[in-house]
FIGU-355742 format. One record per residue (C-alpha): residue number from 1; residue in one letter; y, x, z. Coordinates in steps of 0.001 Angstrom, whole numbers, plus 500000, padded with zeros to 6 digits. Last residue first. Layout:
<nodes>
num:residu:yy:xx:zz
NUM:A:Y:X:Z
...
</nodes>
This chain:
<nodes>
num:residu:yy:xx:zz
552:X:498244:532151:500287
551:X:498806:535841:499606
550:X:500494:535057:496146
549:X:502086:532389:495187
548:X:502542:530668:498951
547:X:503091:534486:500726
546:X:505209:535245:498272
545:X:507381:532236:498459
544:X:507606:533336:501799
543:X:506269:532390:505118
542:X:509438:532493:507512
541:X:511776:531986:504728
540:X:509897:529244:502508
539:X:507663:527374:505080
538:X:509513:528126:508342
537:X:512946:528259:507145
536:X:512776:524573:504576
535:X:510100:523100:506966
534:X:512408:523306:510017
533:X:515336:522932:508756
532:X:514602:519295:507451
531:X:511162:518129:505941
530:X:513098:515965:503194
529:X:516663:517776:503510
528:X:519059:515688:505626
527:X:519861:518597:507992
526:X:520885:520934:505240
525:X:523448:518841:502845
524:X:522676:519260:498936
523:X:521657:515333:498996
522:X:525396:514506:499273
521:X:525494:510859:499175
520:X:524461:510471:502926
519:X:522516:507783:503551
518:X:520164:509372:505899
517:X:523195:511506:507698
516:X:524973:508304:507932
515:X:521581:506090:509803
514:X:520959:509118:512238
513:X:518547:512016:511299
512:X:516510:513938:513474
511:X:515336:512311:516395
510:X:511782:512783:516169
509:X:509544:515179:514946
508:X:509064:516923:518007
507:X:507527:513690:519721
506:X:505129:513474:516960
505:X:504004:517256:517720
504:X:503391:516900:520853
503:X:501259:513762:520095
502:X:498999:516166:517091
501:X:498526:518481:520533
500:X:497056:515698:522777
499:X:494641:514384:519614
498:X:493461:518127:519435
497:X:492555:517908:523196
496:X:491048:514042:522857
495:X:488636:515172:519638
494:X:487412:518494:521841
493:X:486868:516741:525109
492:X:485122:513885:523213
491:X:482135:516649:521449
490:X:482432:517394:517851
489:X:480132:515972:514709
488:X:481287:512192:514880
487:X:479273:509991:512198
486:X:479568:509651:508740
485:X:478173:506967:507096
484:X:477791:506290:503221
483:X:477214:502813:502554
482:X:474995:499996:501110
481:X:476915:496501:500135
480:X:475102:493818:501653
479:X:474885:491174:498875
478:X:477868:488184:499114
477:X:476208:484653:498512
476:X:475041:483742:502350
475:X:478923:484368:503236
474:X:480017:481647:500746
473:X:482687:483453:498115
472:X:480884:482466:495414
471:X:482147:483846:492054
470:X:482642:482237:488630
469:X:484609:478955:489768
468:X:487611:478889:487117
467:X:488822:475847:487470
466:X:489179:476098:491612
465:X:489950:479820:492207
464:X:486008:482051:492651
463:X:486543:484575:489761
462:X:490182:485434:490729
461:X:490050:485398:494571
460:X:487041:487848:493748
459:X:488871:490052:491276
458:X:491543:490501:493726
457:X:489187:491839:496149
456:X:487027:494333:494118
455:X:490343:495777:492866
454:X:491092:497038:496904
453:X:487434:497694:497328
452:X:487334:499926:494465
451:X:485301:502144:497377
450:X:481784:501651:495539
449:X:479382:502946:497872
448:X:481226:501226:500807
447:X:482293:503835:503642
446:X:481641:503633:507119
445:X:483317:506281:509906
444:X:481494:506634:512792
443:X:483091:506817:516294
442:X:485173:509749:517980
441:X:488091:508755:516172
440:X:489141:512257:515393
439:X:485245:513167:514860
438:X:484630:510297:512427
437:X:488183:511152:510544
436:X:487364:514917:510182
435:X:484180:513775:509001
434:X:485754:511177:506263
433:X:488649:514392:505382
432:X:486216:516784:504729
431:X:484352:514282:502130
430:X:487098:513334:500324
429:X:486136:510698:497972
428:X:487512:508734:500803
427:X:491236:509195:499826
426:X:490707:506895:496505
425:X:490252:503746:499127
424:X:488206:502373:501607
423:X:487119:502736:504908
422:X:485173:500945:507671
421:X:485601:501689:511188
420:X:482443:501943:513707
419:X:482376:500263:517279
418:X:485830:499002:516630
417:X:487062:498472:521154
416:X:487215:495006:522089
415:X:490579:493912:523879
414:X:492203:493203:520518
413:X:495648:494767:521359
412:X:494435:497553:523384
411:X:492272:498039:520640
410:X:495045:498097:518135
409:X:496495:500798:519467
408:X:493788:502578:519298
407:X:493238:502156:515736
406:X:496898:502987:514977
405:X:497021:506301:516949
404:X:493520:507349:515757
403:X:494920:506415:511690
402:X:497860:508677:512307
401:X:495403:511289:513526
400:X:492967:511122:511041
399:X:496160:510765:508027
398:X:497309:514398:509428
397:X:494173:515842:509156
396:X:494292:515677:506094
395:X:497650:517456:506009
394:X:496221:520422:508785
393:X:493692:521035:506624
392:X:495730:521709:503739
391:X:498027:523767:505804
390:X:495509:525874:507693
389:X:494049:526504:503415
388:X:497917:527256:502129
387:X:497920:530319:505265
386:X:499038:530767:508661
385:X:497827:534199:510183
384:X:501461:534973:510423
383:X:502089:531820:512667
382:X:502376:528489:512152
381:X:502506:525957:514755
380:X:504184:523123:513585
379:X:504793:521381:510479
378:X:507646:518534:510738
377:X:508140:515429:508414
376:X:511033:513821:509509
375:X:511714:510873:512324
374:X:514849:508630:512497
373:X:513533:505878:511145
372:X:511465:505026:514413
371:X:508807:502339:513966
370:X:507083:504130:516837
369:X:502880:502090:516208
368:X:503217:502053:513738
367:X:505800:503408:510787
366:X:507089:507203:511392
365:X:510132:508354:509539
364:X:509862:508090:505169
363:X:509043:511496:504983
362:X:507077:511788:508489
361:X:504640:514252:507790
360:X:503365:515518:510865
359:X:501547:518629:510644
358:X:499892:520550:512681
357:X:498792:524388:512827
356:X:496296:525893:515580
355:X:494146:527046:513117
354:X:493858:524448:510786
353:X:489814:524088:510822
352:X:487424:524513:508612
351:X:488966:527485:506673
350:X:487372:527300:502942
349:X:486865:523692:503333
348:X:490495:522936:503685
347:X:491363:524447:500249
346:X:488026:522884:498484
345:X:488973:519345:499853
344:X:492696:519687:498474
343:X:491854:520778:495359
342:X:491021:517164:494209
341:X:494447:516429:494657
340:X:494986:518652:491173
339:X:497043:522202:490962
338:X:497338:522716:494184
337:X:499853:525239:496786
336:X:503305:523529:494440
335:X:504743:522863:497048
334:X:507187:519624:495641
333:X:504258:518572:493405
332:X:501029:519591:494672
331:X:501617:519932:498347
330:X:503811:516731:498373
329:X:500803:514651:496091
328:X:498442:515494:498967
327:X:500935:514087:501359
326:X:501600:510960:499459
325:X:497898:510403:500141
324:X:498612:509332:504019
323:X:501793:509150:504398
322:X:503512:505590:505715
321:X:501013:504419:508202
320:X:500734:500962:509042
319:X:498852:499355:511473
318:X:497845:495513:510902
317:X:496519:492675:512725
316:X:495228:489785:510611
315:X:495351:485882:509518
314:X:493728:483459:507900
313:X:494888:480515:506011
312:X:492391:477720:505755
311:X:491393:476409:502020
310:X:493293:473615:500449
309:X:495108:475316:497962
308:X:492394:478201:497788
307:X:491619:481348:499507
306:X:494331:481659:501577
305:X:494403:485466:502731
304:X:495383:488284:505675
303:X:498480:486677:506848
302:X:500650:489478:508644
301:X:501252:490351:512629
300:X:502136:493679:512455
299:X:501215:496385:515053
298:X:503504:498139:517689
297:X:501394:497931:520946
296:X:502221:494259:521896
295:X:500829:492940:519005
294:X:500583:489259:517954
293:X:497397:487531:516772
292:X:497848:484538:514816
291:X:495113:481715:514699
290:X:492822:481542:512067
289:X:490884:484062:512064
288:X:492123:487618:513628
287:X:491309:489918:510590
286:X:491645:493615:511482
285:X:493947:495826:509509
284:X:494111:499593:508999
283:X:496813:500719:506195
282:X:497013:504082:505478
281:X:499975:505291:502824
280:X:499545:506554:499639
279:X:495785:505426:499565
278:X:492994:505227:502456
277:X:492274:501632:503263
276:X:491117:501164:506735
275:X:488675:498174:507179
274:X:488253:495552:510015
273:X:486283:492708:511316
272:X:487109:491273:514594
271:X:487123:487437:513402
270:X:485021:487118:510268
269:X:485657:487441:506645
268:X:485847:491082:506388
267:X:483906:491381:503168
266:X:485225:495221:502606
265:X:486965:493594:498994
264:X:488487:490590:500967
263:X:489998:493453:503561
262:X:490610:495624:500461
261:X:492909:492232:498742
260:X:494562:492007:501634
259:X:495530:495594:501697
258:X:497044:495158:498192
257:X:499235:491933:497945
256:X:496843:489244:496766
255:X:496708:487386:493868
254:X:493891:485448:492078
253:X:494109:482988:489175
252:X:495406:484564:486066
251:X:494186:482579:483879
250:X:492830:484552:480263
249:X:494352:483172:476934
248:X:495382:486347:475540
247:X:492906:488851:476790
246:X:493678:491491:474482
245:X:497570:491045:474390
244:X:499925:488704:475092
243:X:500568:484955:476702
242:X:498068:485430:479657
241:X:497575:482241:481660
240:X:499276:480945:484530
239:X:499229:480389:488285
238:X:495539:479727:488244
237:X:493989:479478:492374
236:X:493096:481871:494906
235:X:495503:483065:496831
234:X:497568:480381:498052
233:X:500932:479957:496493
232:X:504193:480591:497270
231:X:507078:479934:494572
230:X:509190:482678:494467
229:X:512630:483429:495925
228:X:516056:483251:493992
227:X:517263:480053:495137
226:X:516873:480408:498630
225:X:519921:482741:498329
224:X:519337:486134:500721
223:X:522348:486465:503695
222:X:519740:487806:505456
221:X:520414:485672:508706
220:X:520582:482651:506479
219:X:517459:483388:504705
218:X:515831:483459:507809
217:X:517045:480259:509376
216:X:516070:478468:505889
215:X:512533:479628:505864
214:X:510132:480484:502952
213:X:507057:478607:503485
212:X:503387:479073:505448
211:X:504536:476670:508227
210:X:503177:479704:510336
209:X:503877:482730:508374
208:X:507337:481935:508126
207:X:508971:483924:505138
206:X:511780:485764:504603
205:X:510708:489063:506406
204:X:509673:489798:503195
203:X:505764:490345:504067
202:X:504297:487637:504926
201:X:505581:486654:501035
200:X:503023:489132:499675
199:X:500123:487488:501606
198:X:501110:484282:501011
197:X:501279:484271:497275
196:X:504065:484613:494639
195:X:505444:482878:492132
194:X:508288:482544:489350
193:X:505680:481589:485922
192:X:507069:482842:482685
191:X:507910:480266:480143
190:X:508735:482371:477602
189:X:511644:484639:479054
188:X:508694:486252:481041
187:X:505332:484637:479706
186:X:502533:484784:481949
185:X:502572:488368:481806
184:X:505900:488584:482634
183:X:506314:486301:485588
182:X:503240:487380:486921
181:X:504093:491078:486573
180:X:507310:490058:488472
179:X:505973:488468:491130
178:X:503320:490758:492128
177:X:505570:493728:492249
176:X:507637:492133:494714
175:X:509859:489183:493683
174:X:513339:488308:492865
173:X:515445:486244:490509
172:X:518416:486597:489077
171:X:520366:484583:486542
170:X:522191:482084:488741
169:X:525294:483190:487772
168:X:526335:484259:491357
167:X:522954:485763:491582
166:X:523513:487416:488662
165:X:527129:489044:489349
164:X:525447:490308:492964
163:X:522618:491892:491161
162:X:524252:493639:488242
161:X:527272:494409:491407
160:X:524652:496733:493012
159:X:525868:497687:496705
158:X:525853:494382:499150
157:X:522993:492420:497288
156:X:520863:495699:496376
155:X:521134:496173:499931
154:X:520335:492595:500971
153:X:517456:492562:499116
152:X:516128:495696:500473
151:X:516319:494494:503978
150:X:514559:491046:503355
149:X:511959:492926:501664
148:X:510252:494955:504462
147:X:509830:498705:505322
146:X:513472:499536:506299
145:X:512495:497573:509547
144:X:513052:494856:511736
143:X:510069:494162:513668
142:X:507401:491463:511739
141:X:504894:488586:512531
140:X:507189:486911:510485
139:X:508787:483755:512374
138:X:508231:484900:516038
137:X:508837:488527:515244
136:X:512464:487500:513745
135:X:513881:485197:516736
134:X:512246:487516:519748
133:X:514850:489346:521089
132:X:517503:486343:520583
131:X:519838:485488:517265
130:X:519969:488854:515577
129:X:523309:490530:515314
128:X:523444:494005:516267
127:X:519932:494668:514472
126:X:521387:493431:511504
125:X:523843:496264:511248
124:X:521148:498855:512106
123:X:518791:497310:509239
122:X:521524:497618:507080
121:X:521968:501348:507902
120:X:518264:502215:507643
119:X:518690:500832:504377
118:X:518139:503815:502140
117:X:514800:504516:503454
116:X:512623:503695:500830
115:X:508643:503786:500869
114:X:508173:500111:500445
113:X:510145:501278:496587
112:X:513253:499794:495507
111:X:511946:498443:492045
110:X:515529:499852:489636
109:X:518096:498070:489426
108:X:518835:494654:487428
107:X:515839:494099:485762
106:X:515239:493022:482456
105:X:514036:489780:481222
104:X:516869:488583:479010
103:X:517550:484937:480943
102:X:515431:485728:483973
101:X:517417:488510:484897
100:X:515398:490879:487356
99:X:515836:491205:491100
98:X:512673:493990:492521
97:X:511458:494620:495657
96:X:508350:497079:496843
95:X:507186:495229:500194
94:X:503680:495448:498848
93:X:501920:497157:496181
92:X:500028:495129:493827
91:X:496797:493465:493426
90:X:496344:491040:490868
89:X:493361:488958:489513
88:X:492094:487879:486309
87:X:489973:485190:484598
86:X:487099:484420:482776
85:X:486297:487661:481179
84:X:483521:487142:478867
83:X:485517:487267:475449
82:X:485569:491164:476267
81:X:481919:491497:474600
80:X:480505:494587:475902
79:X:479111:496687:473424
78:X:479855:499724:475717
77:X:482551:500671:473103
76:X:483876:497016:473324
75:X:483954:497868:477220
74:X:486315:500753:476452
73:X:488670:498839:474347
72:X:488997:496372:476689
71:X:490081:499054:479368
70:X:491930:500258:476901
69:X:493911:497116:476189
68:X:494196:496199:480499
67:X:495487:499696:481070
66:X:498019:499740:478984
65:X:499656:496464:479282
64:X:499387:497598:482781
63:X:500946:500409:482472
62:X:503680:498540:480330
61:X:504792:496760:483396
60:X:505001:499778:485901
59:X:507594:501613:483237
58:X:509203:498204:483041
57:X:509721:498032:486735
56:X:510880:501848:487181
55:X:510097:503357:489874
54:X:512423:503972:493241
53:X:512139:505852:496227
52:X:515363:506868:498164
51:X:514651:508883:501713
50:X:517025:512132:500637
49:X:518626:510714:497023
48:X:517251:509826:493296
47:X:513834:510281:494381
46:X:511941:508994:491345
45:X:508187:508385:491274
44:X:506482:507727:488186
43:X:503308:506058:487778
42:X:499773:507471:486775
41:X:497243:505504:484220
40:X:494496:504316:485297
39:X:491551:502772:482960
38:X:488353:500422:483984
37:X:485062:500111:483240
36:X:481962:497922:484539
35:X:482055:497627:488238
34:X:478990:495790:489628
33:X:479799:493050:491843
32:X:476602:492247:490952
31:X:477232:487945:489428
30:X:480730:488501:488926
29:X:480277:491836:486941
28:X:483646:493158:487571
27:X:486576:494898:484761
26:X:489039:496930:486330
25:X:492771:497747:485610
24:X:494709:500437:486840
23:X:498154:501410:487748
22:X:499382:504232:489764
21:X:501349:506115:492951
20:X:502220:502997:494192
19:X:499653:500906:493510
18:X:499017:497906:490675
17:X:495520:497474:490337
16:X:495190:494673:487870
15:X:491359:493345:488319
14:X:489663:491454:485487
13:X:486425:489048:485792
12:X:483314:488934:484105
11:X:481018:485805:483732
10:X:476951:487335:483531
9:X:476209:489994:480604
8:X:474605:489713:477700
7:X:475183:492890:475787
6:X:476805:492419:471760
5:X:474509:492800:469867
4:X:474892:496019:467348
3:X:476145:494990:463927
2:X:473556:495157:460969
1:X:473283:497948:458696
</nodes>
């Protein structure tokens, strides 16, 4: 019998997904936009101390080895011919930092995760010595923060001698995530290409986002060696090609740190435009064009793309929220109340409302618009009526009312109140949660059919870089993408009064480590437990294990 054809399809282009919580690689029709296949494969999370996150960097390196050969082998089973990828594009979780030997390959520590709070003592010690009020913000865009790279350098610098040894060696070199999967997929010990692009070097707190280059004051402060950074790139444009695998051969030409790559993916090419992206954390920004945009109600100034070597840069305002999906993984894995995410929709559904109970979950303290460190995850107002349904409600909930404080705090900042808010994002599968966000924001919510907006992005920096030139990025090119709209189902008195409440709460969660107690290297001690006294006598001696394996 004769072989099957292989299907004619138009240029395709690849997509590594690189998150937090997984990996995944996608394969794009250039020409639809259509998504073709794709694999995921989950990624460890280890909490080695209260407010450490780490993963492992060759654990996140063969995932996508993983995910890019059966997501090939999938499209061969779709009689798909794989030779038709042109090119590939990364998106990665940013902030996450990782020093590796460039002479064996392997890194030096663990990837210190965006997540990680271990530094909130470094960032006190810096704090004492900055050169003027305004000297970092100026450069980055940026407050001081555990959140950024700079910081976790210098920790790894100051406390793992692997790291300081190589740098005195000249052996080490860092990156985020993007860096070192170029570096190893391009090569690694062979060759490997040392780069980043702008949108991941915004945000190391290294990097000027107006000359668009590392900068020598800022390095200096840090204490960081020049010598170890990244090339910066734009990007769109081939910074090497595949030396391994299924799609040896294959540039990879597009890079962009993850909510970048969802603002490309949403189309937000004009000035105003914004998209929330829904994953473990919440991350709302609006692109400002071309000129920089900075907040005076706690946002970020970042660089939103560069879509080419000699293309413009653009920037954006951005709110951060640090739980948002992590939540749902809490309940499943630390509570133990669901046995998937998915059950999280059916649990809330059942009650429609959380009954009086909030919950903040400030595991990592509170990002934008507070940037206070010092915060935990709290869950008020429970009472005997309480039960694993109030609770799930209350956690999506949760992620509305983060996402109301950052939207409205960037409409002070941008003058011109969102009219509607686009969304993105595995989150926004969740039906319960998209309404609950419409009537918490009191204006409709938008969501793209196909929410691989994130993916979508980096594939299109990819297909369109100069030498590879498979996908148009000119406005009167892109198709209008049909959506799913929810629109507000409560009245304004009713959104503002539970908004009031969820602020009472924030102010209770406040205050309740310092930088010792955080860094403590006794996790066993009380008051530095993740969701402190409260959560560990309210949920487990007030409500009972009973109650949560049995009456809840």
């Amino acid at each position: 019998m004769a072989a099957a054809k292989k299907a004619v399809l138009g240029p395709l282009v690849g997509a590594v997904d690189q998150g937090t919580s997984s990996t995944r690689f996608l394969v794009f029709n250039s020409k639809t936009a259509e998504l073709l296949s794709h694999h995921q494969v989950e990624i460890k999370q280890e909490f080695p101390r209260e407010g450490w996150v780490e993963q492992d960097p060759k654990e996140i390196l063969m995932s996508v080895y993983e995910c890019i050969e059966k997501t090939c082998e999938k499209l061969e089973q779709l009689n798909i011919d794989i030779s038709n990828i042109k090119a590939i594009g990364v998106s990665n979780q940013r902030e996450t930092t990782v020093v590796w030997d460039k002479i064996t390959g392997e890194p030096l520590y663990n990837a210190v995760v965006w997540l990680d709070l271990r530094t909130q003592s470094t960032v006190e010690n810096l704090s004492k010595r900055i050169p003027g009020n305004n000297f970092l913000k100026s450069k980055t865009g940026l407050p001081l923060s555990t959140y950024f790279s700079a910081v976790k350098v210098r920790w790894l610098l100051d406390n793992v001698k692997e790291v300081q040894r190589a740098v005195e060696e000249d052996r080490a070199l860092f990156g985020t995530i993007d860096s070192w999967l170029i570096w190893c997929l391009t090569g690694g010990t062979n060759g490997g290409v040392h780069c980043t692009d702008v949108t991941n070097a915004s945000r190391t707190m290294l990097f000027n986002i107006h000359s668009l280059e590392w900068d020598k004051e800022l390095c200096e402060f840090f204490e960081i060696p020049m010598k170890i950074l990244p090339n910066v790139r734009s990007s769109s444009e081939i910074y090497g090609l595949m030396k391994a695998g299924a799609l040896e051969g294959v540039p990879i030409s597009g890079c962009l740190g993850d909510q970048s790559a969802a603002l490309v993916g949403q189309m937000c090419f004009r000035d105003g435009q914004a998209k929330n992206t829904y994953g473990t954390g919440c991350f709302l920004l609006c692109n400002t064009g071309r000129k920089c945009v900075f907040s005076e109600h706690g946002l970020l100034t970042t660089v939103a793309y560069k879509l080419g070597r000699d293309k413009p840069v653009y920037y954006a305002l951005e709110g951060s929220v640090a739980i948002a999906g992590a939540v749902i993984r809490w309940l499943r894995d630390n509570l133990g109340i669901i046995n998937s995410s998915d059950e999280i929709e059916k649990l809330a559904k059942e009650v429609g409302t959380s009954y009086g109970c909030y919950f903040v979950p400030a595991f990592s303290g509170l990002y934008a618009p507070y940037w206070e460190p010092s915060a935990r995850g709290i869950i008020c107002g429970l009472t005997q009526f309480t039960n694993k349904s109030h609770i799930a409600f209350a956690a999506l909930e949760a992620v509305c009312f983060q996402t109301r404080e950052i939207l409205d705090a960037m409409n002070r900042d941008c003058g011109i109140p969102l009219s509607h808010l686009q969304v993105d994002g595995g989150m926004t599968n969740n039906k319960i949660l998209m309404q609950l966000q419409a009537d918490i924001l009191y204006i409709p919510v938008v969501k793209p059919s196909m929410p691989e907006t994130t993916a979508l992005g980096a594939a299109m920096a990819a297909g369109a870089a100069e030498g590879v030139g498979v996908w148009s990025l000119e406005p009167e090119d892109l198709s209008a993408v049909t959506v799913e709209r929810f629109e507000p189902q409560i009245n304004a008195e009713e959104s503002e009064i539970r908004f009031s409440t969820w602020k009472k709460a924030v102010m209770k969660s406040m205050g309740w480590v310092t930088a010792e107690s955080s860094e403590s290297s006794d996790p066993s001690i009380f008051c530095s437990l993740p969701l402190g006294f409260f959560i560990m006598s309210s949920m487990i001696m007030f409500i009972g294990a009973r109650y949560i394996s049995g009456i809840l």
